[in-house]
C-alpha positions in Angstrom: 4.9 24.0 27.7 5.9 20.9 26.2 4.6 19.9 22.4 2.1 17.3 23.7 -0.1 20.4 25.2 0.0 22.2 21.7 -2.6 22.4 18.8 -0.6 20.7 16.4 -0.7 17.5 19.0 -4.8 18.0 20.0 -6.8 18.4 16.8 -10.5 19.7 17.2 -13.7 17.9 16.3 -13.5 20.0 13.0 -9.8 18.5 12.6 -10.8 15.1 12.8 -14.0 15.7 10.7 -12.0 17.0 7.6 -10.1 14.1 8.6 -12.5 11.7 8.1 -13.8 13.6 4.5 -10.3 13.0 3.1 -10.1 9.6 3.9 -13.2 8.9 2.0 -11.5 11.0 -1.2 -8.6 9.1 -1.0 -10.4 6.2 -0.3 -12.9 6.7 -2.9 -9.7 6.8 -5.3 -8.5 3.6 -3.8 -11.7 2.0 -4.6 -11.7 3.7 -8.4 -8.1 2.3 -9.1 -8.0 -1.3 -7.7 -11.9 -1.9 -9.4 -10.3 -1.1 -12.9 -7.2 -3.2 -11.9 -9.6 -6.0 -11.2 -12.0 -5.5 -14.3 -8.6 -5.5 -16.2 -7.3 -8.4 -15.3 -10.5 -10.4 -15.8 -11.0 -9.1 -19.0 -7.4 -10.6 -19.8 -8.0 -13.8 -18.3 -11.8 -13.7 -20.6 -9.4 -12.7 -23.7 -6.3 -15.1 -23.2 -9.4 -17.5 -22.6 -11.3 -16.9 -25.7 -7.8 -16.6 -27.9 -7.0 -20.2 -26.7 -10.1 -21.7 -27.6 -9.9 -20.1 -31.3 -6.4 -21.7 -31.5 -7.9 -25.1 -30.4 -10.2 -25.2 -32.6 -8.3 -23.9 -36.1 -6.0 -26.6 -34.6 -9.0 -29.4 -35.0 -10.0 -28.4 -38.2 -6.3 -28.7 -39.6 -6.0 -31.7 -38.1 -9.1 -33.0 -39.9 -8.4 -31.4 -43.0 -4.8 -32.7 -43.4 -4.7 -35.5 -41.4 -1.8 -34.2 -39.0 -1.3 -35.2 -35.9 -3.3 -32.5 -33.4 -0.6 -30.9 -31.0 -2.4 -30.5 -27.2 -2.3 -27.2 -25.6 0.2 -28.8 -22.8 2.7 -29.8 -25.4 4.0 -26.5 -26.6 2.2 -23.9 -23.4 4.6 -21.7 -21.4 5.1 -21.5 -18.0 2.8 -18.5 -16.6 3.8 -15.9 -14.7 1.8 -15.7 -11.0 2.3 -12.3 -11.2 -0.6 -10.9 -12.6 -2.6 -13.3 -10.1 -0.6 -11.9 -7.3 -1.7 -8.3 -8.6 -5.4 -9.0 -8.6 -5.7 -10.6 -5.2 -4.1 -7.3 -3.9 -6.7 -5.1 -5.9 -9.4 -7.4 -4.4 -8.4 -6.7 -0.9 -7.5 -2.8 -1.4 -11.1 -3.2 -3.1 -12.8 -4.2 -0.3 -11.0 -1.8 2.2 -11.8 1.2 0.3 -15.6 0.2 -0.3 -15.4 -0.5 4.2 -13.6 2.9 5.2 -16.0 4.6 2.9 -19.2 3.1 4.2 -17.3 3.2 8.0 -16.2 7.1 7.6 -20.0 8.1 5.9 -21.8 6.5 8.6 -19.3 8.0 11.5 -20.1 11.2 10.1 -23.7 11.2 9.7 -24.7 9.2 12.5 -21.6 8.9 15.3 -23.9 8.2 18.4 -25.5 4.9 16.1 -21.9 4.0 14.9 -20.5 3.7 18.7 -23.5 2.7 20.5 -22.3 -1.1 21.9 -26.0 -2.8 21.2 -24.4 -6.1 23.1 -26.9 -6.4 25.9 -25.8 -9.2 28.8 -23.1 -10.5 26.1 -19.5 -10.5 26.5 -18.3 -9.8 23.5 -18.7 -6.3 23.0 -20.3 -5.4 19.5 -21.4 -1.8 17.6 -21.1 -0.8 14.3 -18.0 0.8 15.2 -16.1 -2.4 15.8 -17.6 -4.7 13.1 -16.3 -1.8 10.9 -12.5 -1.8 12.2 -12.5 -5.5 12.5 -13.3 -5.9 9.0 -10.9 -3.0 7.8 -8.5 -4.2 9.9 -8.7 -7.7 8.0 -8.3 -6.4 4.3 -5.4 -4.0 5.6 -4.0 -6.9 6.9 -4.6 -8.7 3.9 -2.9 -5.9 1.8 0.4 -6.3 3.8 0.7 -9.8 3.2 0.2 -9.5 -0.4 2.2 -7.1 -1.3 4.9 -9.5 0.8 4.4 -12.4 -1.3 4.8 -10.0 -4.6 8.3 -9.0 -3.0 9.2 -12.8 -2.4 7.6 -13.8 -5.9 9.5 -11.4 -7.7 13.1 -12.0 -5.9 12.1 -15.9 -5.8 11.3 -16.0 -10.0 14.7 -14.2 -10.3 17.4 -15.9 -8.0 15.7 -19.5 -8.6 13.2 -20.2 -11.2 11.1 -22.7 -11.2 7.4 -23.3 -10.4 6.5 -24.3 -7.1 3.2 -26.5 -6.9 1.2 -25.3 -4.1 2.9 -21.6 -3.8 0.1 -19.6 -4.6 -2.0 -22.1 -1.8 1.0 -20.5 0.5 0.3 -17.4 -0.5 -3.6 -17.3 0.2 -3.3 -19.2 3.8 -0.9 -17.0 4.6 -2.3 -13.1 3.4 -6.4 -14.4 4.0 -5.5 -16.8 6.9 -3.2 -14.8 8.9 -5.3 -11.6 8.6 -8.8 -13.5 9.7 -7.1 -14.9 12.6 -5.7 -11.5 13.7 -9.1 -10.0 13.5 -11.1 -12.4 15.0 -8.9 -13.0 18.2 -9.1 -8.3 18.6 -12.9 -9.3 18.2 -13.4 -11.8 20.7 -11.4 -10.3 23.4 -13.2 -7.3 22.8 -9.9 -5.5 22.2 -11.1 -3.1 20.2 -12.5 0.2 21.9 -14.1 3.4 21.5 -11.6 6.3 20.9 -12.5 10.0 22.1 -13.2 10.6 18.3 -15.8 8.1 17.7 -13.3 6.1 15.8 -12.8 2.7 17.2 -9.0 1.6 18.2 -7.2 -1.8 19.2 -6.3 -1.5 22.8 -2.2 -0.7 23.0 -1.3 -4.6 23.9 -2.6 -5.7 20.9 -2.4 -2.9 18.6 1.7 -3.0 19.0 1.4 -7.2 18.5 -1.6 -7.7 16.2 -1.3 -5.0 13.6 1.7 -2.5 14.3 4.3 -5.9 13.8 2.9 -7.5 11.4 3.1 -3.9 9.1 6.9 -3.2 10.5 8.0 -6.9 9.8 6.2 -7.0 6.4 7.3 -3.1 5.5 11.4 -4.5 6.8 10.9 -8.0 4.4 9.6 -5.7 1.7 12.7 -3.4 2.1 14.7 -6.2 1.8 13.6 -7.4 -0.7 13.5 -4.7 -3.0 17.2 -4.6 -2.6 17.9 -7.8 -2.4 15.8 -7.7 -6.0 18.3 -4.1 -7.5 21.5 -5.9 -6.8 20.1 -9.6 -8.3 19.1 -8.1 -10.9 22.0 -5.9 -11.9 24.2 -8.9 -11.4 22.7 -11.2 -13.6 22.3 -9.2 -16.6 25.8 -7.3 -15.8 27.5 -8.6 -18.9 24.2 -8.4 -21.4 24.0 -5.0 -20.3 27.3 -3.7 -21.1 26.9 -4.9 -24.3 23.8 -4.0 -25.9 21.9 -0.4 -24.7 18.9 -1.3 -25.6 18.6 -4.1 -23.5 20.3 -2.3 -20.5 17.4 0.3 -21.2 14.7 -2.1 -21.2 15.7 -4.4 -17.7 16.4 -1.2 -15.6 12.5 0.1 -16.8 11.3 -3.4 -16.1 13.4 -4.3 -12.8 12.0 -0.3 -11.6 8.4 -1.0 -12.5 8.4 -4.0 -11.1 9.6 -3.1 -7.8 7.7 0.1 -7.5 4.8 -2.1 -5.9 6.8 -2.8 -3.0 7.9 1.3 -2.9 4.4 2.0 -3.2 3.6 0.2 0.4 6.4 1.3 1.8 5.4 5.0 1.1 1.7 5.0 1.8 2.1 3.2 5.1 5.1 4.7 6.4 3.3 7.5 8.0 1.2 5.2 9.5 4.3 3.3 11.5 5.7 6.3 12.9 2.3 7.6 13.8 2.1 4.5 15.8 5.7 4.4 16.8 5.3 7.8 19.0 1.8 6.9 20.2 4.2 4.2 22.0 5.7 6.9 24.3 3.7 10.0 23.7 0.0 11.0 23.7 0.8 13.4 21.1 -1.7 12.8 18.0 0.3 15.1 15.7 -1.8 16.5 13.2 0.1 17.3 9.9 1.0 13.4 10.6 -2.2 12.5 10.9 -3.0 14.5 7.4 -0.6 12.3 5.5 -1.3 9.2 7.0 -4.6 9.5 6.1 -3.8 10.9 2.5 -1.2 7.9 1.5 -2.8 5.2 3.9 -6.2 5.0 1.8 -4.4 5.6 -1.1 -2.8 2.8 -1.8 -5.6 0.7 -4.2 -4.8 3.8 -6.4 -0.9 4.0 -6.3 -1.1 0.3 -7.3 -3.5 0.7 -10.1 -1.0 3.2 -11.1 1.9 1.0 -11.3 -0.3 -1.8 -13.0 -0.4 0.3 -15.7 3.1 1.1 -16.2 3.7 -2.4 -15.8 1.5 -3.8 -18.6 3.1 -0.8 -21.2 6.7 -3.1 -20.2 4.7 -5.8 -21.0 3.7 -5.0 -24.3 7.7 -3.8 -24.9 8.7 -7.1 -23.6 6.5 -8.9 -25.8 8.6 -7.6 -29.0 11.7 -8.3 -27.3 13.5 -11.2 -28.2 15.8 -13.7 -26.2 15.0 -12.4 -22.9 13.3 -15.2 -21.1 14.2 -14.2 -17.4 12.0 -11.4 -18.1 9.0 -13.4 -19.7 8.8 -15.7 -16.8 8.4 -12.6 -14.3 5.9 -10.3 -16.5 3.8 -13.0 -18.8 
């Protein structure tokens, strides 16, 4: 009897229902961490925002009072990190695909014959709640990857060659919103997604290997890369300062591991999900302790990333205190 006739490579309906109920916890975790990592951020930009203004106007009223010249914002302002930017536009899309797999996996499990029933009539584009559901989680997944790409280029990019690029954070949102709504609308409208035996709905195998299985491998290999590519840069560059003084050799390895722990953090939590697909490729084998992590890590993420956000900003703060280290200013202000 070979493996793909075995229980561990068939789960039962119960299997797949405590399947779905842990990806709504881990989901519902998601959707806790990326919210504060959003409200965060926004409350930083309000802050930074109001803190500005104050200066502007003490500025004014010196100016008045003494009859110096007024010094614009522009004149003595330092170049920003994207960063943090980068950071919330990833919480906003593992946001939005924790609040959809929650609503999607509630409604599978409450009402599954509702969720699959195809309520297209004499149209040709096939449409239940089922697909809208996938299409749109499919898009923020998507979305997710190509984030989490341009924090891996960003990062490497600020290091080896800094300088600001005009329109790179244009590049970046054509490229993680663009990409991912062309992907989903082209499974949509050739009606590629279907109806698995579990009520979940699936991209047909042609498509699924093209439209969402390369786009994670390529963007999980440049993410790799990168991340190495990042260790070795920055070991070489600050290989003579950090012979020299420990406490600065302390400080760049916490801030060159915290930094790159986003990218380990996608690399983890969708791993799973790669070789899940990789042996669908040749097998019919759904392997269920597989299938438990996947859906574990693969929710997950929103939350893993909030994590790291906050280790990030506590380097932050360090960094702040830390004199003559501008390389790592530019990469964490």
């Amino acid at each position: 009897m070979g493996i793909q006739n075995t229980a561990i490579c068939n789960p039962t309906g119960k299997e797949f229902l405590s399947v779905d109920i842990l990806n709504i916890v881990t989901a519902s975790l998601s959707l806790i961490g990326s919210a504060l990592t959003v409200i965060s951020y926004i409350y930083k930009q309000v802050r930074t925002y109001r803190s500005q203004v104050k200066i502007r106007e003490q500025q004014i009223q010196n100016t008045i009072a003494g009859g110096t010249t007024l010094i614009t914002s522009g004149q003595f302002k330092q170049p920003q990190s994207k960063l943090p930017f980068l950071i919330f536009m990833l919480s906003v899309a593992d946001f939005f695909t924790s609040v959809f797999i929650i609503i999607s996996q509630s409604y599978l499990i409450n009402n599954p014959e509702s969720y699959s029933r195809d309520d297209t009539g004499s149209s040709k584009i096939h449409f239940s709640p089922c697909i809208l559901f996938r299409a749109i989680i499919q898009f923020f997944f998507l979305s997710t990857f190509f984030w989490t790409t341009c924090i891996s280029y960003y990062l490497y990019h600020q290091l080896s060659s800094p300088g600001e690029e005009k329109y790179l954070i244009t590049i970046f949102n054509i490229i993680s919103w663009g990409i991912p709504l062309t992907i989903s609308l082209v499974i949509t409208l050739t009606n590629s997604i279907v109806i698995d035996p579990t009520g979940w709905c699936e991209v047909k195998k042609p498509m699924e290997f093209s439209l969402w299985f390369l786009p994670l491998f390529l963007c999980l290999v440049v993410c790799s890369i990168y991340y190495i590519r990042l260790r070795k840069l920055f070991r070489s560059k600050f290989e003579y300062r950090l012979q020299i003084n420990d406490r600065l050799k302390q400080l760049d390895s916490t801030i060159s591991r915290r930094l790159t722990l986003y990218i380990i953090v996608f690399i983890i939590c969708w791993l799973p999900d790669v070789i899940q697909h990789f042996i669908s490729f040749f097998s019919t084998c759904t392997f269920f302790p597989l299938l438990i992590l996947q859906n574990i890590l693969t929710p997950s993420q929103g939350f893993w990333n909030f994590w790291v956000y906050s280790f990030t900003n506590k380097v932050v703060g360090i960094q702040k205190n830390t004199q003559g280290n501008d390389e790592n200013k530019r990469l964490l202000s």
